[in-house]
C-alpha atoms as an extended CHARMM CRD file, in Angstrom:
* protein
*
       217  EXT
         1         1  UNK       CA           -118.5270000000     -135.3600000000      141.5950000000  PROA      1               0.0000000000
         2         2  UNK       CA           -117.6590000000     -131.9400000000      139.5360000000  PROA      2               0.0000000000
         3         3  UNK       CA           -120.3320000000     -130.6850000000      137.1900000000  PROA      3               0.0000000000
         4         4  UNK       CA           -119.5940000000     -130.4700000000      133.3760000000  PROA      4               0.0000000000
         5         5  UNK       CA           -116.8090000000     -132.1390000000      133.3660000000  PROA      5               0.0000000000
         6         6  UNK       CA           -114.8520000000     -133.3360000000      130.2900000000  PROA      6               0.0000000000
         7         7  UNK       CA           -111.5840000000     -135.5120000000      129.4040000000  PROA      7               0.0000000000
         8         8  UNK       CA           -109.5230000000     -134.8120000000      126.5130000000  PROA      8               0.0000000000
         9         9  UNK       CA           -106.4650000000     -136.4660000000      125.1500000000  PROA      9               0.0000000000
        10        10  UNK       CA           -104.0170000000     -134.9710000000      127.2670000000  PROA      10              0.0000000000
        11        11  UNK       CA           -106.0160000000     -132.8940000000      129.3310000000  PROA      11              0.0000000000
        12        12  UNK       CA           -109.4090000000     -132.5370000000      131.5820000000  PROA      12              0.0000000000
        13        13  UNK       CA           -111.6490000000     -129.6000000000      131.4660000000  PROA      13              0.0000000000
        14        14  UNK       CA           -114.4940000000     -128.2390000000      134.2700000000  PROA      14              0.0000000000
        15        15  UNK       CA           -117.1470000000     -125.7530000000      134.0620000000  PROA      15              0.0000000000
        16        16  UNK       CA           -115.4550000000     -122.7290000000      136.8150000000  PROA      16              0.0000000000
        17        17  UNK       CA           -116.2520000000     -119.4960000000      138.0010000000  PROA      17              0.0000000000
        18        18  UNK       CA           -115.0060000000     -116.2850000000      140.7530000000  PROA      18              0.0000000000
        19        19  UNK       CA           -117.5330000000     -114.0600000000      141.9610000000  PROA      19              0.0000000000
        20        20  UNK       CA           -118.0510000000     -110.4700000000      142.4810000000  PROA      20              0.0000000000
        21        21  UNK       CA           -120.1060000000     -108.9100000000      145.2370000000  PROA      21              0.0000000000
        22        22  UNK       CA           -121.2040000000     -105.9240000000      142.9350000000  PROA      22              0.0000000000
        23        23  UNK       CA           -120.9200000000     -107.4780000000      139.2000000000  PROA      23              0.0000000000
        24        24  UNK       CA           -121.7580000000     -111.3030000000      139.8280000000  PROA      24              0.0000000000
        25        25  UNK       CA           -120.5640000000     -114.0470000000      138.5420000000  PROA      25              0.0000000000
        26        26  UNK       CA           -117.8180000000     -114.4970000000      136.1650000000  PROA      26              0.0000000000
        27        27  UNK       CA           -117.8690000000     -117.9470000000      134.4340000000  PROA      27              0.0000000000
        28        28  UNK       CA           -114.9980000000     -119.3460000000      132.6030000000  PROA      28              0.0000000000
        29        29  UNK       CA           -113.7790000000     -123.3090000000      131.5060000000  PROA      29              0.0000000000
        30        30  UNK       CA           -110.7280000000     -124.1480000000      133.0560000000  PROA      30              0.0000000000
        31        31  UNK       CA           -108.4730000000     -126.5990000000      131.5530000000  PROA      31              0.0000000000
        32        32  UNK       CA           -105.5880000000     -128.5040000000      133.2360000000  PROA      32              0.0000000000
        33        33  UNK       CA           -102.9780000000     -130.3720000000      130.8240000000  PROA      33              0.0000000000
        34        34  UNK       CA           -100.9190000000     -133.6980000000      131.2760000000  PROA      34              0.0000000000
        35        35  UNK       CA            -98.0520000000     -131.3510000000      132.6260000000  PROA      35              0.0000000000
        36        36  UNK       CA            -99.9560000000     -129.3360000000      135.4640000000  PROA      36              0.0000000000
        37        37  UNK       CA           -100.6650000000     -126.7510000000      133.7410000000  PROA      37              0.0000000000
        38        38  UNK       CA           -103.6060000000     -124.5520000000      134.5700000000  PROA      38              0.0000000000
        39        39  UNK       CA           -105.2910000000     -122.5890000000      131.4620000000  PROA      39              0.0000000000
        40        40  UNK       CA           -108.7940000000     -120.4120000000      132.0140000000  PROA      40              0.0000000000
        41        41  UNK       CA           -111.1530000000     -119.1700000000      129.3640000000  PROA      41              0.0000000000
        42        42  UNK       CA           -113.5080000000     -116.7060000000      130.5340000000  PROA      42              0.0000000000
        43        43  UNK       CA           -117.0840000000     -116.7980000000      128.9750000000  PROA      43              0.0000000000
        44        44  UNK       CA           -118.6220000000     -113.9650000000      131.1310000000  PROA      44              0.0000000000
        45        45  UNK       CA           -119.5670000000     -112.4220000000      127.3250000000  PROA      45              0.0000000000
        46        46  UNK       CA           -119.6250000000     -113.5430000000      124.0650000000  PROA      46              0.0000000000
        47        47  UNK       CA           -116.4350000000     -110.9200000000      123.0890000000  PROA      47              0.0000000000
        48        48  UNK       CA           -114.0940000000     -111.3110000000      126.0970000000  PROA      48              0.0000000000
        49        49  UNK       CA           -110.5510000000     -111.7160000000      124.8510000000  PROA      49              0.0000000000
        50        50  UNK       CA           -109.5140000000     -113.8510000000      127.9450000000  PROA      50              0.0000000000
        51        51  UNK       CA           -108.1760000000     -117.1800000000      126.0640000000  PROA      51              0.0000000000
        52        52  UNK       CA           -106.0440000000     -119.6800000000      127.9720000000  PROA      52              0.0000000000
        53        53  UNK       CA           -105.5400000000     -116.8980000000      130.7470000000  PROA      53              0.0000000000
        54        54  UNK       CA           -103.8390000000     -117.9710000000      134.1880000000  PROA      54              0.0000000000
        55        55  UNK       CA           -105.8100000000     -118.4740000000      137.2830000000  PROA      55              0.0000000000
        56        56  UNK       CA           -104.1400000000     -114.7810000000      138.4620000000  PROA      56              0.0000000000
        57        57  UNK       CA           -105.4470000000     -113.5070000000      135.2060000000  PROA      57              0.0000000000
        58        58  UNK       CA           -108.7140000000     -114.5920000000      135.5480000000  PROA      58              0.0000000000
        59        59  UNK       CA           -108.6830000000     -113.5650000000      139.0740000000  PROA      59              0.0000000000
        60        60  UNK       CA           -107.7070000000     -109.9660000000      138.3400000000  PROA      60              0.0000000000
        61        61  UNK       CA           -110.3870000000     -109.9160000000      135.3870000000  PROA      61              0.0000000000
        62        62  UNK       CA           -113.3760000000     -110.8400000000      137.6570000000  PROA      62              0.0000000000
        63        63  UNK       CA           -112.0540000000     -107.6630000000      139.6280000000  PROA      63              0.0000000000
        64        64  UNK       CA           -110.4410000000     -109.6310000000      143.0170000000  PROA      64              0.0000000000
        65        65  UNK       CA           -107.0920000000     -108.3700000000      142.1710000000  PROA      65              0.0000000000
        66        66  UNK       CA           -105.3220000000     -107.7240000000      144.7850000000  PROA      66              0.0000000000
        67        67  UNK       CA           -106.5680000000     -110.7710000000      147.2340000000  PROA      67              0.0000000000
        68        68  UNK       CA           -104.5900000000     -113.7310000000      145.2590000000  PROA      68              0.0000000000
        69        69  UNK       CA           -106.2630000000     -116.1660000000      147.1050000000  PROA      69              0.0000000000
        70        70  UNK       CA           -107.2400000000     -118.1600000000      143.5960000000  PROA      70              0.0000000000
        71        71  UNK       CA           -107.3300000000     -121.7660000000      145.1310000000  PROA      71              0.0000000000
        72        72  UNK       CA           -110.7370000000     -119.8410000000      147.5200000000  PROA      72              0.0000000000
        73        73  UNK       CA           -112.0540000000     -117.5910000000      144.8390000000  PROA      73              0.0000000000
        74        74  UNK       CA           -111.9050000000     -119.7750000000      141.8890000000  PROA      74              0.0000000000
        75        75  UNK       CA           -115.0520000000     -122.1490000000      142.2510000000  PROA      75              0.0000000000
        76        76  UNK       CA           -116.2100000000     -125.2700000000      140.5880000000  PROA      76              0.0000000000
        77        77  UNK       CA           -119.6940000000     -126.8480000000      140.8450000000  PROA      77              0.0000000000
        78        78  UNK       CA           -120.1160000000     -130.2650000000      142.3010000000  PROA      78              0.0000000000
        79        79  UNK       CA           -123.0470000000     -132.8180000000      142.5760000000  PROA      79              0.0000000000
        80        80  UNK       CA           -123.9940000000     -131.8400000000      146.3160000000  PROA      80              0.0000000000
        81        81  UNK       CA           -122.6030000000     -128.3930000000      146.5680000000  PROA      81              0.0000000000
        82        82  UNK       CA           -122.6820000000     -125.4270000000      144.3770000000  PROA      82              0.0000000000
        83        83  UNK       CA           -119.5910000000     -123.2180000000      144.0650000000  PROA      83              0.0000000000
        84        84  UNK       CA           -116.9750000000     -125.4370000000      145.6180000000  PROA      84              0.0000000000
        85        85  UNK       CA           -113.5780000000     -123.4440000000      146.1670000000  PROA      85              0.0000000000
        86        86  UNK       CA           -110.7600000000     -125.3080000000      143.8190000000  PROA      86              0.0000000000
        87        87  UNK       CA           -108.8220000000     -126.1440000000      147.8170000000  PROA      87              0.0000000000
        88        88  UNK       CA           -111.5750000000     -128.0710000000      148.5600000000  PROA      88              0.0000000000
        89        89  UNK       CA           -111.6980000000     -130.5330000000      145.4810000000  PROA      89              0.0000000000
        90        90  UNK       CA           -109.4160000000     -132.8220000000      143.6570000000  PROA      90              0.0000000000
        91        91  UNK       CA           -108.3310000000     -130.6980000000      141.1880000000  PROA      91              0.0000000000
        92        92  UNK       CA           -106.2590000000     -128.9870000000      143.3340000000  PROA      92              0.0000000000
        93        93  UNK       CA           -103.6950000000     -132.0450000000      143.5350000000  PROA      93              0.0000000000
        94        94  UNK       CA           -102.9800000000     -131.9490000000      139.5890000000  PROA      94              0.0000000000
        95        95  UNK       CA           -101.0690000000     -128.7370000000      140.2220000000  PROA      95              0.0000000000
        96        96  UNK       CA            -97.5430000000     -127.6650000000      140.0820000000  PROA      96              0.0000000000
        97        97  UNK       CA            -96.1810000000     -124.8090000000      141.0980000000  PROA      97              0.0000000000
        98        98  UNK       CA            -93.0260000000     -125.1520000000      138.8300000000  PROA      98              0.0000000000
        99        99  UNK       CA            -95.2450000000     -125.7090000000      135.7810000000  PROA      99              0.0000000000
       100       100  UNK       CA            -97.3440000000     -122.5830000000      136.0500000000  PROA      100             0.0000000000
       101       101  UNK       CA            -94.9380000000     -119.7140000000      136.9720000000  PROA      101             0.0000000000
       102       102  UNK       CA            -93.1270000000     -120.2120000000      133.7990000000  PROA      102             0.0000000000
       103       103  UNK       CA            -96.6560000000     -119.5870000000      132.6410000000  PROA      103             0.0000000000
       104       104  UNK       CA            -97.6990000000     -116.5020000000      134.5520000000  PROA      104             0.0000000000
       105       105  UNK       CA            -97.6360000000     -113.9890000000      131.9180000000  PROA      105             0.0000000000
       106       106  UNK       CA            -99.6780000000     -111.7480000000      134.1110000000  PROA      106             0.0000000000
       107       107  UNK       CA            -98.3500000000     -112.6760000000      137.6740000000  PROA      107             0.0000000000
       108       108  UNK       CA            -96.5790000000     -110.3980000000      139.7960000000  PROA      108             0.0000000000
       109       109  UNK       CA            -93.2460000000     -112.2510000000      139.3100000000  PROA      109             0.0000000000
       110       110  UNK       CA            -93.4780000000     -111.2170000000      135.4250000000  PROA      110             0.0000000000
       111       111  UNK       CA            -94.0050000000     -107.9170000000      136.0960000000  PROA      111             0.0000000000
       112       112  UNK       CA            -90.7860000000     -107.2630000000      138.1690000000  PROA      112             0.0000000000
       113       113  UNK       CA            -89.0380000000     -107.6450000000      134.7210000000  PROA      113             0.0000000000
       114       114  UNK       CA            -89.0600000000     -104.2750000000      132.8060000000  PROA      114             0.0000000000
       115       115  UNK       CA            -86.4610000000     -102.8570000000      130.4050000000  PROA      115             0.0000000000
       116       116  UNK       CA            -83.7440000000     -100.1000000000      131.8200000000  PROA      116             0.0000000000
       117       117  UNK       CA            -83.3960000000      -96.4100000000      130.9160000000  PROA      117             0.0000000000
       118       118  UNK       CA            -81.0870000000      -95.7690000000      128.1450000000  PROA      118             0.0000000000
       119       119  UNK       CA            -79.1340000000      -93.2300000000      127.1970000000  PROA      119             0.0000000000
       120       120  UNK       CA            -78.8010000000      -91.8770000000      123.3320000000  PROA      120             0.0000000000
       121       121  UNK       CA            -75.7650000000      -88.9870000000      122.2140000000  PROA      121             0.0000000000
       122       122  UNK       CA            -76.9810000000      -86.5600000000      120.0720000000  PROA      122             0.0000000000
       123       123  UNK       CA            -75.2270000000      -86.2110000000      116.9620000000  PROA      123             0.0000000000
       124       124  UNK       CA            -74.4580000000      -82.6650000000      116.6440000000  PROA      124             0.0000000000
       125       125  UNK       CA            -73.6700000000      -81.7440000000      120.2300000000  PROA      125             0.0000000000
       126       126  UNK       CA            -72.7620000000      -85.4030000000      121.8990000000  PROA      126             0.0000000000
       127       127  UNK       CA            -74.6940000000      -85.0540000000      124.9440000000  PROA      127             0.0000000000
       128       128  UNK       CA            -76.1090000000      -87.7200000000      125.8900000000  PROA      128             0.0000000000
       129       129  UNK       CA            -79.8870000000      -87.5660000000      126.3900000000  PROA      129             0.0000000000
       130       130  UNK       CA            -82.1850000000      -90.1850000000      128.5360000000  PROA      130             0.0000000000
       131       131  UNK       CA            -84.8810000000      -92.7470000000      127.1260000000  PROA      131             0.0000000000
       132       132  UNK       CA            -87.3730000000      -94.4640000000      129.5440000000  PROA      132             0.0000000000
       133       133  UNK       CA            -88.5290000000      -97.2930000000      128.2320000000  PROA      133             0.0000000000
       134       134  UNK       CA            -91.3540000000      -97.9260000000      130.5450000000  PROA      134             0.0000000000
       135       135  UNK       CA            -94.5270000000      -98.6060000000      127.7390000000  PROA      135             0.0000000000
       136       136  UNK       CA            -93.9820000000      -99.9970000000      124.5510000000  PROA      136             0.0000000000
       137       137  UNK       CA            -94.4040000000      -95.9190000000      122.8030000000  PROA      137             0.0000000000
       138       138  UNK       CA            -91.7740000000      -95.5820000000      125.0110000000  PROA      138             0.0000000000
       139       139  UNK       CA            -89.4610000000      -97.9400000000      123.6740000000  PROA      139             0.0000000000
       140       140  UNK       CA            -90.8620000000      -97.1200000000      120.1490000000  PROA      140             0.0000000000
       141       141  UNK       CA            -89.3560000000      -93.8450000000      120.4760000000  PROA      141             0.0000000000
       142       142  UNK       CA            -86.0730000000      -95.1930000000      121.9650000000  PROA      142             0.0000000000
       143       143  UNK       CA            -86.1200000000      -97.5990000000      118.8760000000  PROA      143             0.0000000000
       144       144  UNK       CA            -86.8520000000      -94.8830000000      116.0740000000  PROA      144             0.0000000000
       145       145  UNK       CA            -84.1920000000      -92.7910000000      117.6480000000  PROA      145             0.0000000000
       146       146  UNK       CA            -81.4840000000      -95.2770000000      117.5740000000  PROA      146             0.0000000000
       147       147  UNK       CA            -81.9970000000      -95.9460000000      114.5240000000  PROA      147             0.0000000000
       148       148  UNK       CA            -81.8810000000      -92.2960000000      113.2370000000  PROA      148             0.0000000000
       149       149  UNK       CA            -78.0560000000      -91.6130000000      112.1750000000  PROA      149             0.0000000000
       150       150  UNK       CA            -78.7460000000      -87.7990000000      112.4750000000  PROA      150             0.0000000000
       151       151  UNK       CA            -80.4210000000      -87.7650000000      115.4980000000  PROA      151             0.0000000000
       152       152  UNK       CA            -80.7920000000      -84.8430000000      117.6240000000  PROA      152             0.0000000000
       153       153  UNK       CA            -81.2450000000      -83.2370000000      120.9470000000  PROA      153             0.0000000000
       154       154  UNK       CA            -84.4150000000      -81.4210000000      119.2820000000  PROA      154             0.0000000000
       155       155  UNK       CA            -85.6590000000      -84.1740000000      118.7060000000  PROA      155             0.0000000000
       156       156  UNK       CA            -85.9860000000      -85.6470000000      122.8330000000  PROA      156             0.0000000000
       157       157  UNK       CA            -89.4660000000      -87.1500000000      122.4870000000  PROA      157             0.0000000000
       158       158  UNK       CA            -90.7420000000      -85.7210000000      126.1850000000  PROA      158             0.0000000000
       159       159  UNK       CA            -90.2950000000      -82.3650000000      126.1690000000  PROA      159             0.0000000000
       160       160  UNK       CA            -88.8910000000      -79.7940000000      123.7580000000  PROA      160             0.0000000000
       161       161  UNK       CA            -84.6190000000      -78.9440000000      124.2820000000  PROA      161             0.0000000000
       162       162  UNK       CA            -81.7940000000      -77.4050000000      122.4000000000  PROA      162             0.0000000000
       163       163  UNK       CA            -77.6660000000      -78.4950000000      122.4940000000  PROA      163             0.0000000000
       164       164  UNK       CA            -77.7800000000      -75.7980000000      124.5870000000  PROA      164             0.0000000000
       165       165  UNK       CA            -79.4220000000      -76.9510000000      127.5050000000  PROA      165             0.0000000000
       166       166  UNK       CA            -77.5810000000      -79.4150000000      129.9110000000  PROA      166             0.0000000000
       167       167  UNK       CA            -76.7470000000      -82.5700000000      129.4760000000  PROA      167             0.0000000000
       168       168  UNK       CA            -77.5080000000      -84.7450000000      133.1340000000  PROA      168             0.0000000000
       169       169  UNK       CA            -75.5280000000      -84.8390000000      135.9130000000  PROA      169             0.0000000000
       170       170  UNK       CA            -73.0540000000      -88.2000000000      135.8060000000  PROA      170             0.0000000000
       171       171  UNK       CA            -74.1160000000      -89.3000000000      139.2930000000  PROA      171             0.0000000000
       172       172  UNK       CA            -77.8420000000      -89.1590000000      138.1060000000  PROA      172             0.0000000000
       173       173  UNK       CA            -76.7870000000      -91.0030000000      134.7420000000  PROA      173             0.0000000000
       174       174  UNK       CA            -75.6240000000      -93.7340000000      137.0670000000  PROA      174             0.0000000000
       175       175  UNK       CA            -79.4690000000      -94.6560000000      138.3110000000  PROA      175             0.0000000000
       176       176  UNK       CA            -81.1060000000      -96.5630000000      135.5370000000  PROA      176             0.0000000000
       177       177  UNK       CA            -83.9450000000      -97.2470000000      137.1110000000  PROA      177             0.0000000000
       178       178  UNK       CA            -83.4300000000     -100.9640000000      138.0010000000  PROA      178             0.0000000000
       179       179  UNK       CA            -85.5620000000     -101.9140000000      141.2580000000  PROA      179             0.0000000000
       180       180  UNK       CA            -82.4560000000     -104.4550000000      142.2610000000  PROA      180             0.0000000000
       181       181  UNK       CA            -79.5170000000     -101.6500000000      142.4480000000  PROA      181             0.0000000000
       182       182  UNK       CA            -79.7620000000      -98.1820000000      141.9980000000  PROA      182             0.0000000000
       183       183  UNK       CA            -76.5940000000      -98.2920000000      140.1010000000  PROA      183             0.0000000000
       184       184  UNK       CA            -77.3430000000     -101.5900000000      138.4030000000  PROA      184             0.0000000000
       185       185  UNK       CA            -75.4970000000     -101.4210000000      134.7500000000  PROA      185             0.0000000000
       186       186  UNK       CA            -77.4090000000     -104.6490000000      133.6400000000  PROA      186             0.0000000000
       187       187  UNK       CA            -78.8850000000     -107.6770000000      135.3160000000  PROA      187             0.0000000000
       188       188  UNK       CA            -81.0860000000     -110.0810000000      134.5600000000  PROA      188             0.0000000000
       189       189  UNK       CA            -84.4310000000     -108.0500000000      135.5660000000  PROA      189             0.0000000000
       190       190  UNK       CA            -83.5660000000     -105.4870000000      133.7480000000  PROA      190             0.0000000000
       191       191  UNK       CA            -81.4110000000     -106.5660000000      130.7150000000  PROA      191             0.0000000000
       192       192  UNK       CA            -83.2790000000     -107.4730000000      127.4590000000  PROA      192             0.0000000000
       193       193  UNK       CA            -81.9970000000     -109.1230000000      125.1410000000  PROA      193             0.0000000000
       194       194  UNK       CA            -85.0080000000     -108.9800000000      122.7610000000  PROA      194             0.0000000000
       195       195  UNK       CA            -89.0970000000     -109.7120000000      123.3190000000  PROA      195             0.0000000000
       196       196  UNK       CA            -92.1540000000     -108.9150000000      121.9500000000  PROA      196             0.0000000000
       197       197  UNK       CA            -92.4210000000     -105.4580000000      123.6280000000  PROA      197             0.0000000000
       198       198  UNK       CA            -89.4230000000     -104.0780000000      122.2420000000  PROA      198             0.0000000000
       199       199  UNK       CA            -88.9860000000     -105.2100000000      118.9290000000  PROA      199             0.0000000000
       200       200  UNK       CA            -91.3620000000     -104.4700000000      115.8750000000  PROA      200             0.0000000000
       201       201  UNK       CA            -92.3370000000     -106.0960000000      112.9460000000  PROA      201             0.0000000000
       202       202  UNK       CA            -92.3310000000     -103.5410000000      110.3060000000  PROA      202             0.0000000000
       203       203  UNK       CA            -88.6830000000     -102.6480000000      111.4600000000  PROA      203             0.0000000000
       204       204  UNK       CA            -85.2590000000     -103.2770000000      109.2680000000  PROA      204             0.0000000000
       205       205  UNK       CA            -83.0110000000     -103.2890000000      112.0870000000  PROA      205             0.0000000000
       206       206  UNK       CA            -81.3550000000     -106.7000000000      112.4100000000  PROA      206             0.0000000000
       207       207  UNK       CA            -82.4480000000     -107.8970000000      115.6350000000  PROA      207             0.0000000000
       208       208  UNK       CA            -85.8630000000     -107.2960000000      115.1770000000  PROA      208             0.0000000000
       209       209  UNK       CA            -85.4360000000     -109.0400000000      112.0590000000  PROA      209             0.0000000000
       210       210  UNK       CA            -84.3090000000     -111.8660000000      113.5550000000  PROA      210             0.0000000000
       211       211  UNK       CA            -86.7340000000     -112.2270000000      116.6370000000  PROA      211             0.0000000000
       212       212  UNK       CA            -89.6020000000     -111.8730000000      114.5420000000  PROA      212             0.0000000000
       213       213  UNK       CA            -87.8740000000     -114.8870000000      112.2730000000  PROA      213             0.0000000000
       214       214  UNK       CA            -86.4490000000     -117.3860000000      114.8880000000  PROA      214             0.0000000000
       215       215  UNK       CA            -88.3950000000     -115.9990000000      118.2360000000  PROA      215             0.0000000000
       216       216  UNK       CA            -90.4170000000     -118.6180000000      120.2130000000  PROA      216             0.0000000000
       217       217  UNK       CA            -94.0260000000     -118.0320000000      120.7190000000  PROA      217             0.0000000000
């Protein structure tokens, strides 16, 4: 009953689409594996990066962010009906909601994990000076800087001090800017121990050295 659609091996594969009011239609091939997994690759243009994308991706990229109502704005087409919401056909029963969030690169969810602040003493004075590590610059910075024996407070990447001025209040040093616990010192959310973002490729330090070795894709 769905239009253009194909069996592999170990997974099927439909012709699908989202539309917007202003921009149209955005047209894409979405793929479901043997495991319930649900992959999107957007064809709305000949150069769009969007390869194996989620179905919140794809969602987001055909500008309906913010509704996440996929299973309605995600459409197939079918043999009497064009643009069939993906509730409405059998596709829907193929998924699993355990087997896609550990795939939602782009969901929500992922984004509630973000690295801490840190905190870096300078060499000459020992203050200690503050590092958000917000954007991967960010922690590029952090990274340089901790790896710079002689570091010092002159050298505070986001605006330009001295030993002289003061170091931060301890009761401020305490918020790290977890969204769990103001005072969180390290949970899960928060805690990295090592991921693409924060460790770099043309970098000697050890643990980069060894993610970029024995990391998983």
């Amino acid at each position: 009953m769905i239009l253009d659609f194909k069996r592999g091996e170990d997974y099927i594969e439909v012709l699908c689409g989202a539309t917007n009011k202003k921009y149209g239609d955005y047209v894409g091939r979405l793929k479901i594996n043997n495991e319930g997994q649900y992959f999107i690759t957007c064809e709305c243009c000949p150069e769009c990066p969007l390869v194996n994308v989620t179905l919140e991706a794809f969602e987001k990229h055909a500008l309906r962010e913010g509704s996440r109502r996929w299973k309605r704005n995600i459409w197939v087409h079918c043999k009497d009906e064009d643009k069939v919401p993906l509730w409405k056909t059998p596709l829907i029963k193929y998924y699993t909601h355990l087997a896609n969030v550990a795939n939602r690169k782009d969901s929500t969810m992922r984004k509630q994990n973000f690295h801490r602040d840190e905190f870096l003493r300078c060499t000459r004075c020992g203050k200690e000076r503050r590092f958000h590590l917000k954007s991967r610059p960010d922690i590029k910075n952090y990274h340089d800087a901790l790896n710079n024996k002689c570091w010092t407070c002159s050298l505070w990447p986001y605006q330009k001090i001295t030993c002289d001025d003061d170091e931060e209040r301890s009761n401020l040093k305490a918020s790290r800017g977890c969204s769990r616990s103001s005072t969180c010192q390290g949970c899960s959310p928060c805690y990295c121990e090592g991921c693409i973002k924060c460790r770099f490729e043309d970098c000697n330090w050890q643990e980069c050295r060894d993610f970029m070795l024995y990391a998983k894709p």
